[in-house]
DSSP file (Angstrom, degrees, kcal/mol; ACC not computed):
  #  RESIDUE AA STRUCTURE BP1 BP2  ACC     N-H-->O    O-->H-N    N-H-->O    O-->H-N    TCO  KAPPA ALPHA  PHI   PSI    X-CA   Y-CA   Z-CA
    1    1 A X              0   0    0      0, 0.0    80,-0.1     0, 0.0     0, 0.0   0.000 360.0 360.0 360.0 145.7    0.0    0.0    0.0
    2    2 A X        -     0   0    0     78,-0.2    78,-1.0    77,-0.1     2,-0.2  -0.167 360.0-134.2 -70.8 174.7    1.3    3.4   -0.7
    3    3 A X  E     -A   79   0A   0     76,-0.3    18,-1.9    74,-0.0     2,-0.3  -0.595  16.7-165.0-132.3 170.3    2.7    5.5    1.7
    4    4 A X  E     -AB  78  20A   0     74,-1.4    74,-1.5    16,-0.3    16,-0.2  -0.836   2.9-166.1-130.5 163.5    2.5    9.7    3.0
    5    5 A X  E     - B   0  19A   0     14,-1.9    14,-0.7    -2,-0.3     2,-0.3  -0.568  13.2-163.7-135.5 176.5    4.0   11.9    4.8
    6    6 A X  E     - B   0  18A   0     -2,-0.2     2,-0.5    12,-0.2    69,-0.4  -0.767  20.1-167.7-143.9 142.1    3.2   15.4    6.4
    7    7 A X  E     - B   0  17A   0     10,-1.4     2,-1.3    -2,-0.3    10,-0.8  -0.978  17.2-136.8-125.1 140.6    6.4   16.6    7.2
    8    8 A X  E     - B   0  16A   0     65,-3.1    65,-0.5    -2,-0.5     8,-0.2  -0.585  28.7-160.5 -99.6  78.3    6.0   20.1    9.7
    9    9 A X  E     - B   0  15A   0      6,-1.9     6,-1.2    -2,-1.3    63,-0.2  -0.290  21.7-167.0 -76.2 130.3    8.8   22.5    8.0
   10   10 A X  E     + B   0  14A   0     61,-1.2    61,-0.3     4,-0.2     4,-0.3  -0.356  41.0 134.4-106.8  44.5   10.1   25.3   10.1
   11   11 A X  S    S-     0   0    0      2,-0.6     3,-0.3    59,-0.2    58,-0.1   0.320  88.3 -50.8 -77.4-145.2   12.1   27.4    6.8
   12   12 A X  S    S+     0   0    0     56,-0.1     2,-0.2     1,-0.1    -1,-0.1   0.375 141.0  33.3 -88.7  37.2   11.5   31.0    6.8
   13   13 A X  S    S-     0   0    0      2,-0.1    -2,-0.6    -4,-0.0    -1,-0.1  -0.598  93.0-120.2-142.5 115.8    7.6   30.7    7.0
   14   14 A X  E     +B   10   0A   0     -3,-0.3     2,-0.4    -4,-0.3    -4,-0.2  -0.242  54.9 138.6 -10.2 105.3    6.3   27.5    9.2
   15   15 A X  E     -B    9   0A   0     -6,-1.2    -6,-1.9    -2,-0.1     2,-0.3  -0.989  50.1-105.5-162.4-179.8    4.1   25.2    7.0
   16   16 A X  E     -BC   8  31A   0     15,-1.1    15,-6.2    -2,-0.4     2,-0.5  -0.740  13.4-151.3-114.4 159.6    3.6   21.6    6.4
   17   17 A X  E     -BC   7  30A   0    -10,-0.8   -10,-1.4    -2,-0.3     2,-0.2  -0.970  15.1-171.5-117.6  94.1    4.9   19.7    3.4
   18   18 A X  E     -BC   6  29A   0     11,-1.0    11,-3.6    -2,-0.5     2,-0.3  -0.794  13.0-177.2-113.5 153.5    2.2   16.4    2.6
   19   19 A X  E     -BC   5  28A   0    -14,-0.7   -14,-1.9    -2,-0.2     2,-0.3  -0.941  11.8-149.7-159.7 116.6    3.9   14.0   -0.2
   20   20 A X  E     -BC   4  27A   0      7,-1.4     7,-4.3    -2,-0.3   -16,-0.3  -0.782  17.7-118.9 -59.7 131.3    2.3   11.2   -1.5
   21   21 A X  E     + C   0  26A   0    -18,-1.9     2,-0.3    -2,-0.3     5,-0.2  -0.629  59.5 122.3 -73.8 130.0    3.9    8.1   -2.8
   22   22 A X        +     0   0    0      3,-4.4     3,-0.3    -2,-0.3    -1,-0.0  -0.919  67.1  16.3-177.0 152.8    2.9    7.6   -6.7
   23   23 A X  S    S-     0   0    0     -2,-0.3    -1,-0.1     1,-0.2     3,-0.1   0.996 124.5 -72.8  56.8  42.6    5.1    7.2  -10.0
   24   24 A X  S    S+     0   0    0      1,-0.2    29,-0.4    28,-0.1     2,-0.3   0.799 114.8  74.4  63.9  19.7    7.8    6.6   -7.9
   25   25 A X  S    S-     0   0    0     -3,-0.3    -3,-4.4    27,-0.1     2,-0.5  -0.844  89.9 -82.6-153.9 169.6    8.6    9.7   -6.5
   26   26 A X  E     -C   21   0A   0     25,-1.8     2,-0.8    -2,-0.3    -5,-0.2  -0.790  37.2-145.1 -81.0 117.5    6.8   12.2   -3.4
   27   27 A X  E     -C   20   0A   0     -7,-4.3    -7,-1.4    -2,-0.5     2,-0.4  -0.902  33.1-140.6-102.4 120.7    4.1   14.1   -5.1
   28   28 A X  E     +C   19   0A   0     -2,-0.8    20,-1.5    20,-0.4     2,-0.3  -0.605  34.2 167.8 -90.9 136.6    4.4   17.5   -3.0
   29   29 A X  E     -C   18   0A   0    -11,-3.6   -11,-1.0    -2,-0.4     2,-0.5  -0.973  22.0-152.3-109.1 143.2    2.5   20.0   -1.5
   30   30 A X  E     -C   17   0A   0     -2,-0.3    16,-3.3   -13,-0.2     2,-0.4  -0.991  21.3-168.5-111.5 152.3    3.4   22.7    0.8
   31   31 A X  E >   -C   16   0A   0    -15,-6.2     3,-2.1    -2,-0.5   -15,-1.1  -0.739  10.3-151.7-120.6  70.8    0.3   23.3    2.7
   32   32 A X  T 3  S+     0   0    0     -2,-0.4    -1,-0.1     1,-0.3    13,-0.1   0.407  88.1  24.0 -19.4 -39.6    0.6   26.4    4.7
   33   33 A X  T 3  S-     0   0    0     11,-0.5    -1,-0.3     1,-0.2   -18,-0.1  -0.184 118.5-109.2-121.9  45.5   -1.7   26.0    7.9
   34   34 A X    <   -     0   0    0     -3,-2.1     2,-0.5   -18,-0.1    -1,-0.2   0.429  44.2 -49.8  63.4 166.3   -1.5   22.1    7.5
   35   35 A X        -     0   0    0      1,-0.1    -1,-0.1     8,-0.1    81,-0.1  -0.558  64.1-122.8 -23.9  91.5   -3.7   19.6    6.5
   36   36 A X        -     0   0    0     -2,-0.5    81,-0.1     5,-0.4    -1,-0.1  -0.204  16.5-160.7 -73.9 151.1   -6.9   19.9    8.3
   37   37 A X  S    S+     0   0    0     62,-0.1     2,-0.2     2,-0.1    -1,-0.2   0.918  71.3  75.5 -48.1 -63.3   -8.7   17.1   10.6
   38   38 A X  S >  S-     0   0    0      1,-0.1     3,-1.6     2,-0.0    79,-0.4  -0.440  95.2 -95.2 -84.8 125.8  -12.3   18.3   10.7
   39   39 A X  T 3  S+     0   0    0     -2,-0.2     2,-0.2     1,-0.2    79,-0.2   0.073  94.9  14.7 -28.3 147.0  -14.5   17.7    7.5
   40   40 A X  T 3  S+     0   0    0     77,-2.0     2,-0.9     1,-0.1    -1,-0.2   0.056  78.2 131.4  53.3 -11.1  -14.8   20.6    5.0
   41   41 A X    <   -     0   0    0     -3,-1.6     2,-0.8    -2,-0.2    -5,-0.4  -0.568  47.3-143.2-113.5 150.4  -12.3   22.8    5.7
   42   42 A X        -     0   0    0     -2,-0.9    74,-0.2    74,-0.1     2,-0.1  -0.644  16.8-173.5-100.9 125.2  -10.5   23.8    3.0
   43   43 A X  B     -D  115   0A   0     72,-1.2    72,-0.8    -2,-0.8     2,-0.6  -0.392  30.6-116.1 -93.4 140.7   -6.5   24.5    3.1
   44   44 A X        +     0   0    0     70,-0.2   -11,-0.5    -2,-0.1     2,-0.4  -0.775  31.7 178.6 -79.9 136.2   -4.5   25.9    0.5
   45   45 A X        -     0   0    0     -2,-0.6    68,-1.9    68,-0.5     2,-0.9  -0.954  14.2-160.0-147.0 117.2   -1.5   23.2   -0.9
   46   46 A X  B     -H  112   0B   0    -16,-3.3    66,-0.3    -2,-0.4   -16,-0.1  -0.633  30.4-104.8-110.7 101.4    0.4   24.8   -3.7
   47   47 A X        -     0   0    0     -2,-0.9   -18,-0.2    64,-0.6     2,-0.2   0.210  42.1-177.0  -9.9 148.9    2.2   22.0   -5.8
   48   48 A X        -     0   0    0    -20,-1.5   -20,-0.4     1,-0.1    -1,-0.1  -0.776  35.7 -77.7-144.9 108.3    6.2   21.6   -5.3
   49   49 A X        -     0   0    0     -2,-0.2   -21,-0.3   -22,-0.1    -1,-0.1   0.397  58.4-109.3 -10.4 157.0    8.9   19.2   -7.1
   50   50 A X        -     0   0    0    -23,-0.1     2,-0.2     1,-0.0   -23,-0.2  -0.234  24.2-135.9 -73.1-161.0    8.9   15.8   -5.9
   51   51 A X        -     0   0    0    -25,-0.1   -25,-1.8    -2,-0.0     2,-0.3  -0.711  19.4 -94.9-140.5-165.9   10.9   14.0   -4.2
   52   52 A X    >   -     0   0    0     -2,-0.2     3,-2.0   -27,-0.2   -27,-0.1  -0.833  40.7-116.9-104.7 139.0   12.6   10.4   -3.9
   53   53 A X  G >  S+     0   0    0    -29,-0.4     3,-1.3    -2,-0.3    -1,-0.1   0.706 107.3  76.1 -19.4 -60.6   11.1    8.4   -2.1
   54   54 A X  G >> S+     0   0    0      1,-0.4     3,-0.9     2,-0.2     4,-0.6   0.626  89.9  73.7 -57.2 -26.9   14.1    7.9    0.6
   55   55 A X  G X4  +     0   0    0     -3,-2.0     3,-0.6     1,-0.2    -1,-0.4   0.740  65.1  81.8 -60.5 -17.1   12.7   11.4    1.8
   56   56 A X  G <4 S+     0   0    0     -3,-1.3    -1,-0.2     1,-0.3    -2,-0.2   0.624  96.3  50.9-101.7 -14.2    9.4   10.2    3.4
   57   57 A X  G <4 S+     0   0    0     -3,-0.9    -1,-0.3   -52,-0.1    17,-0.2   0.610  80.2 130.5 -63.3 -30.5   11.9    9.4    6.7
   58   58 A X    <<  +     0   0    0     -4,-0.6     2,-0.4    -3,-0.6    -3,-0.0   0.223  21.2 160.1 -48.2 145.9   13.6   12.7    6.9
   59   59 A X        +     0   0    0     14,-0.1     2,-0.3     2,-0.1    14,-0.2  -0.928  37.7  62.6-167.0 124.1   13.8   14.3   10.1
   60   60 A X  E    S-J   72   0C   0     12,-1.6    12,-3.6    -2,-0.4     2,-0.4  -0.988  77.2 -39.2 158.3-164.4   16.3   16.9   10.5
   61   61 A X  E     -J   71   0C   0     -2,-0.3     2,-0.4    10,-0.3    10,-0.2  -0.949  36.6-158.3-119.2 125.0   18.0   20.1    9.9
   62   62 A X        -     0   0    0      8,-2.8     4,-0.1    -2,-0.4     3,-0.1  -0.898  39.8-108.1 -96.4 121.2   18.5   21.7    6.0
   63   63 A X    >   -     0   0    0     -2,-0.4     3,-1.2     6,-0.2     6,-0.3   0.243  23.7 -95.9 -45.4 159.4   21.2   24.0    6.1
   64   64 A X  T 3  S+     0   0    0      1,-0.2    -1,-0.1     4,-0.0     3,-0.1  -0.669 114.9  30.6 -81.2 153.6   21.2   27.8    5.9
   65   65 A X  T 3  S+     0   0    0      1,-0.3     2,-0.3    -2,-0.3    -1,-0.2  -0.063 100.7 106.0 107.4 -33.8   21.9   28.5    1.9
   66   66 A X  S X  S-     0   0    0     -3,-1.2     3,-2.9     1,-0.1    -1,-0.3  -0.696  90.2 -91.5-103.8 154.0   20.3   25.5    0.8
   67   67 A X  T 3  S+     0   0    0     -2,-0.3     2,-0.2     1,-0.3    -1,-0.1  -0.030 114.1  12.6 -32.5 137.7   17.1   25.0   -0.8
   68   68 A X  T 3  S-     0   0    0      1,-0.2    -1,-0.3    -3,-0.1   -56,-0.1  -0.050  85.0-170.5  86.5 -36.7   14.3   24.4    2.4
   69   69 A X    <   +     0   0    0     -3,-2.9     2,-0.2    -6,-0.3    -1,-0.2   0.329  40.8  49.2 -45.8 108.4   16.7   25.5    5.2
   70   70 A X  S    S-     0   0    0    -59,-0.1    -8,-2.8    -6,-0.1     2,-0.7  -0.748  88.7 -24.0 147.1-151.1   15.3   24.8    8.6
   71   71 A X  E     +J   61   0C   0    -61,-0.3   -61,-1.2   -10,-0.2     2,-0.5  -0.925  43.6 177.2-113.0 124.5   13.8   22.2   10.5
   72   72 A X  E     +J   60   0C   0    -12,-3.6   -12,-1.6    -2,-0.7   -63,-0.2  -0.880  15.5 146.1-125.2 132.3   12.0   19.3    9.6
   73   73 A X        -     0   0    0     -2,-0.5   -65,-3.1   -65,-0.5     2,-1.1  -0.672  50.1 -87.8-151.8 164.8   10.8   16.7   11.4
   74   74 A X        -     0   0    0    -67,-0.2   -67,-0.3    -2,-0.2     3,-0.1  -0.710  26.1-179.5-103.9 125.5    7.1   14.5   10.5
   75   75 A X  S    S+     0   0    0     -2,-1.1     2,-0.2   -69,-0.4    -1,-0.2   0.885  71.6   5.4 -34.2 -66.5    4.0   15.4   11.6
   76   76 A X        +     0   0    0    -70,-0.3     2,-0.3    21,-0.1    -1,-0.2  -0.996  57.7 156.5-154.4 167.7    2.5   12.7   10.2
   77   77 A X        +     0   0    0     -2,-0.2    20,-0.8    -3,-0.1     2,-0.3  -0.998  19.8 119.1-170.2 150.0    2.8    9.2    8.2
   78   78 A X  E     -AE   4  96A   0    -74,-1.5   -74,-1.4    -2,-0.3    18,-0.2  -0.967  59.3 -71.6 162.3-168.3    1.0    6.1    7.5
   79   79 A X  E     -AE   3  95A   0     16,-0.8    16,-1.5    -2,-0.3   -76,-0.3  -0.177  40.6-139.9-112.9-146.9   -0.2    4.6    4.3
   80   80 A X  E     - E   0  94A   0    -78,-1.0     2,-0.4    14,-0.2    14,-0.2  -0.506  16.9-145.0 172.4 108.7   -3.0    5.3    1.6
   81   81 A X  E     - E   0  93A   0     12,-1.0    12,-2.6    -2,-0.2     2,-0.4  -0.662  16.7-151.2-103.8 127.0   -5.5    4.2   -0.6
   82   82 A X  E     + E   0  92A   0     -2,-0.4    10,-0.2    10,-0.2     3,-0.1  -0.593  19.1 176.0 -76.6 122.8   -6.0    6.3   -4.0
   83   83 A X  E    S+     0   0A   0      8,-2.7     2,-0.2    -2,-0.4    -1,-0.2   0.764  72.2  14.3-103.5 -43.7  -10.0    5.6   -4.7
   84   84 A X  E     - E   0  91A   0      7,-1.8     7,-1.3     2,-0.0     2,-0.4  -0.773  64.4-166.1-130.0 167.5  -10.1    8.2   -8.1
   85   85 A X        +     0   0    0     -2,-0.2     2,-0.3     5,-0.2     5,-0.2  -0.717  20.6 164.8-161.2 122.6   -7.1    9.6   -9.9
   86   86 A X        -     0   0    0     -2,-0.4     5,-0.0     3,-0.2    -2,-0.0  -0.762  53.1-104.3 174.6 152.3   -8.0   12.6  -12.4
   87   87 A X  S    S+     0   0    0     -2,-0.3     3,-0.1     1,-0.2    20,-0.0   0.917 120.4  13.8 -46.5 -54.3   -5.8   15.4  -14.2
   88   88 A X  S    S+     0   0    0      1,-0.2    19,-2.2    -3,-0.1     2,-0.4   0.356 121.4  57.2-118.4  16.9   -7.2   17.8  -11.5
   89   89 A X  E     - F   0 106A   0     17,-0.2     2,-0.3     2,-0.0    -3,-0.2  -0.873  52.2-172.8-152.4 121.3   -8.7   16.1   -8.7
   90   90 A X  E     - F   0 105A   0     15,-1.7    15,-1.3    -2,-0.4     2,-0.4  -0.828  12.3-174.7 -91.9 126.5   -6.7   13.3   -6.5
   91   91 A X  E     +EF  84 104A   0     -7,-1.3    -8,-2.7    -2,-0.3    -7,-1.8  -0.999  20.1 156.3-141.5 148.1   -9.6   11.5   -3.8
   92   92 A X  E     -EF  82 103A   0     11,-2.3    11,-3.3    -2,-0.4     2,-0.5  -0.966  42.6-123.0-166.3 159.3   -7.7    9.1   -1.5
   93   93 A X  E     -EF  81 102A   0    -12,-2.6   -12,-1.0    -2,-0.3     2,-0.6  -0.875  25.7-149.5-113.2  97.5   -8.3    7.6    2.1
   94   94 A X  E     -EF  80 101A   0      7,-2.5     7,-1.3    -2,-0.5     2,-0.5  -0.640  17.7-173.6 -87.4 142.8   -5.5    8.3    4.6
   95   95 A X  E     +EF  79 100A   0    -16,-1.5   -16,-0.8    -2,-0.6     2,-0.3  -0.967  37.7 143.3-114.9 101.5   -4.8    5.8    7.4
   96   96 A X  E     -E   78   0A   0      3,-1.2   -18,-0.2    -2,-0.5   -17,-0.1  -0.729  59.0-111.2-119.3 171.4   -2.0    8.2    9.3
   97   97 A X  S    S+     0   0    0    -20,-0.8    -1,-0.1    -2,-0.3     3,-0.1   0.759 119.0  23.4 -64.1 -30.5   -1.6    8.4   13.3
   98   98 A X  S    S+     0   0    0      1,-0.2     2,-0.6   -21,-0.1    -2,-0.1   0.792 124.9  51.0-114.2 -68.1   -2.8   11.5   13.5
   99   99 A X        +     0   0    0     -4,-0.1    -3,-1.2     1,-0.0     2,-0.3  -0.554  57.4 170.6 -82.5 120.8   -5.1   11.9   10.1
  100  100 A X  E     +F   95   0A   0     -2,-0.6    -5,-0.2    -5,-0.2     2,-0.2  -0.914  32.4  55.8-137.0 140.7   -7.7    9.2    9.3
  101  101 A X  E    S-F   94   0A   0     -7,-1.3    -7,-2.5    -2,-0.3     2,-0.3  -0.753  82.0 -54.9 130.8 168.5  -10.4    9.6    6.4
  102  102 A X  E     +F   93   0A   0     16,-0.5     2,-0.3    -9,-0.2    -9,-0.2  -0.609  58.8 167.6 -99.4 157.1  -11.5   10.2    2.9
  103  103 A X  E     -F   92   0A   0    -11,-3.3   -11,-2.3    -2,-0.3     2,-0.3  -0.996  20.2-149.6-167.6 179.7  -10.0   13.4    1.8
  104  104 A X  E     -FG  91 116A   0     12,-1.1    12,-1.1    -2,-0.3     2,-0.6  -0.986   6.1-157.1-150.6 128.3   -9.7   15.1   -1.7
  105  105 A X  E     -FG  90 115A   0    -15,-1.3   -15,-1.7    -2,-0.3     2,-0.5  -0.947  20.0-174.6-124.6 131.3   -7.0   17.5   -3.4
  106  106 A X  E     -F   89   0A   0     -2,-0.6   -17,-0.2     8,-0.6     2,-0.1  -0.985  19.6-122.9-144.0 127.0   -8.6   19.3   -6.1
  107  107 A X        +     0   0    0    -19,-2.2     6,-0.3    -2,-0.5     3,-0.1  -0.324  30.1 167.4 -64.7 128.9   -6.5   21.7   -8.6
  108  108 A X        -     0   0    0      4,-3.6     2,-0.3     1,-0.2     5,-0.2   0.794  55.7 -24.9-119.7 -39.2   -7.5   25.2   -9.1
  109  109 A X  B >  S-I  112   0B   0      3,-1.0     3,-1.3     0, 0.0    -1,-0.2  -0.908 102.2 -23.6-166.9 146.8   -4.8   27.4  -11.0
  110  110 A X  T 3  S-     0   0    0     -2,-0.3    -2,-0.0     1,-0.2   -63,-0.0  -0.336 126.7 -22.6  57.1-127.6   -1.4   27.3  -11.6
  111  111 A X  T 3  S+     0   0    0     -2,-0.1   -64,-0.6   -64,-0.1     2,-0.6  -0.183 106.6 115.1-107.4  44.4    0.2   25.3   -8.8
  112  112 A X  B <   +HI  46 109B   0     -3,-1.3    -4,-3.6   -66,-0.3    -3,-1.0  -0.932  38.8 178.2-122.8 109.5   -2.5   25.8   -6.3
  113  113 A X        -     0   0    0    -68,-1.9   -68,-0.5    -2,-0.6    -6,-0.2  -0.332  24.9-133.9 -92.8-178.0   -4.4   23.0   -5.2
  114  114 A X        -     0   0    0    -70,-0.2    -8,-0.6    -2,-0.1     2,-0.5  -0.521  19.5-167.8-149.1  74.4   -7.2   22.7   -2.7
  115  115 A X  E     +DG  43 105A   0    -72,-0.8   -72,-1.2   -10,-0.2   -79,-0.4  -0.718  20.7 155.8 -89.7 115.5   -7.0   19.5    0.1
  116  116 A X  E     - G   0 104A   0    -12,-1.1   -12,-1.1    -2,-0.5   -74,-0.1  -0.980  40.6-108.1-106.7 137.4  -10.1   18.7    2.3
  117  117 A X        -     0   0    0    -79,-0.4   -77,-2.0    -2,-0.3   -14,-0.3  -0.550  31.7-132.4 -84.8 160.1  -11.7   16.1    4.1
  118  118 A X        -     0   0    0    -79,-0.2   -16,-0.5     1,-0.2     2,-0.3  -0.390  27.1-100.2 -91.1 166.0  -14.6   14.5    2.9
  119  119 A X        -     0   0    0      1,-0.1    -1,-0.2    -2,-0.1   -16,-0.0  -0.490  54.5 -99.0 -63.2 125.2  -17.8   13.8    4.8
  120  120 A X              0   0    0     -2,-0.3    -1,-0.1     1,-0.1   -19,-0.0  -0.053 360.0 360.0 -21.2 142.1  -17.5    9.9    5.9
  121  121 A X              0   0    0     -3,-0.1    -1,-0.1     0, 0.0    -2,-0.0   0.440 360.0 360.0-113.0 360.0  -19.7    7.7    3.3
């Protein structure tokens, strides 16, 4: 089963970073006031390179100078079942320690996404 991450970034603005596993790589977001818990509400997660896989462990310090620099350590992690797949809309069930649920990332412009959870079915 595929895998996620949230990783809790401390560069020079605080936000969280959630990266799926899919094609072989982290597909990133950085999500700026995190990934919510409670149904409906909807976060901004504005698209970012992947990353290799081997990332989804990281915990640590990025140096000043370099791309990221700060702290980063995971929020949360656990696996994940993709139910729909679409150009613009990802709808996927996370089993995390902290985040549990259907939840749904849907594209809006540019690199701007939209992640919520969905009402239980």
């Amino acid at each position: 089963m595929p895998r996620f991450v949230i990783h809790k970034h401390k560069a020079t603005h605080l936000h969280y970073d959630f990266r799926l596993e899919m094609d072989g790589v982290l597909k990133s977001w950085a999500v700026p006031k995190g990934v919510s818990e409670e149904t409906g509400i909807k976060r901004l997660a504005v698209a970012v390179e992947d990353h290799p896989l081997d990332y989804i462990d990281f915990e640590g310090i990025i140096p000043e100078g370099q791309y990221g620099a700060g702290t980063v350590e995971i929020w949360d992690n656990g696996n994940y079942e993709l139910e729909s797949r679409e150009k613009e809309k990802l709808v996927f069930k996370l089993n995390g320690k902290k985040l549990k649920g259907r939840y749904a990332l849907i594209h809006t412009n540019g690199k701007n996404w939209l992640v919520f959870k969905l009402k239980a079915t």
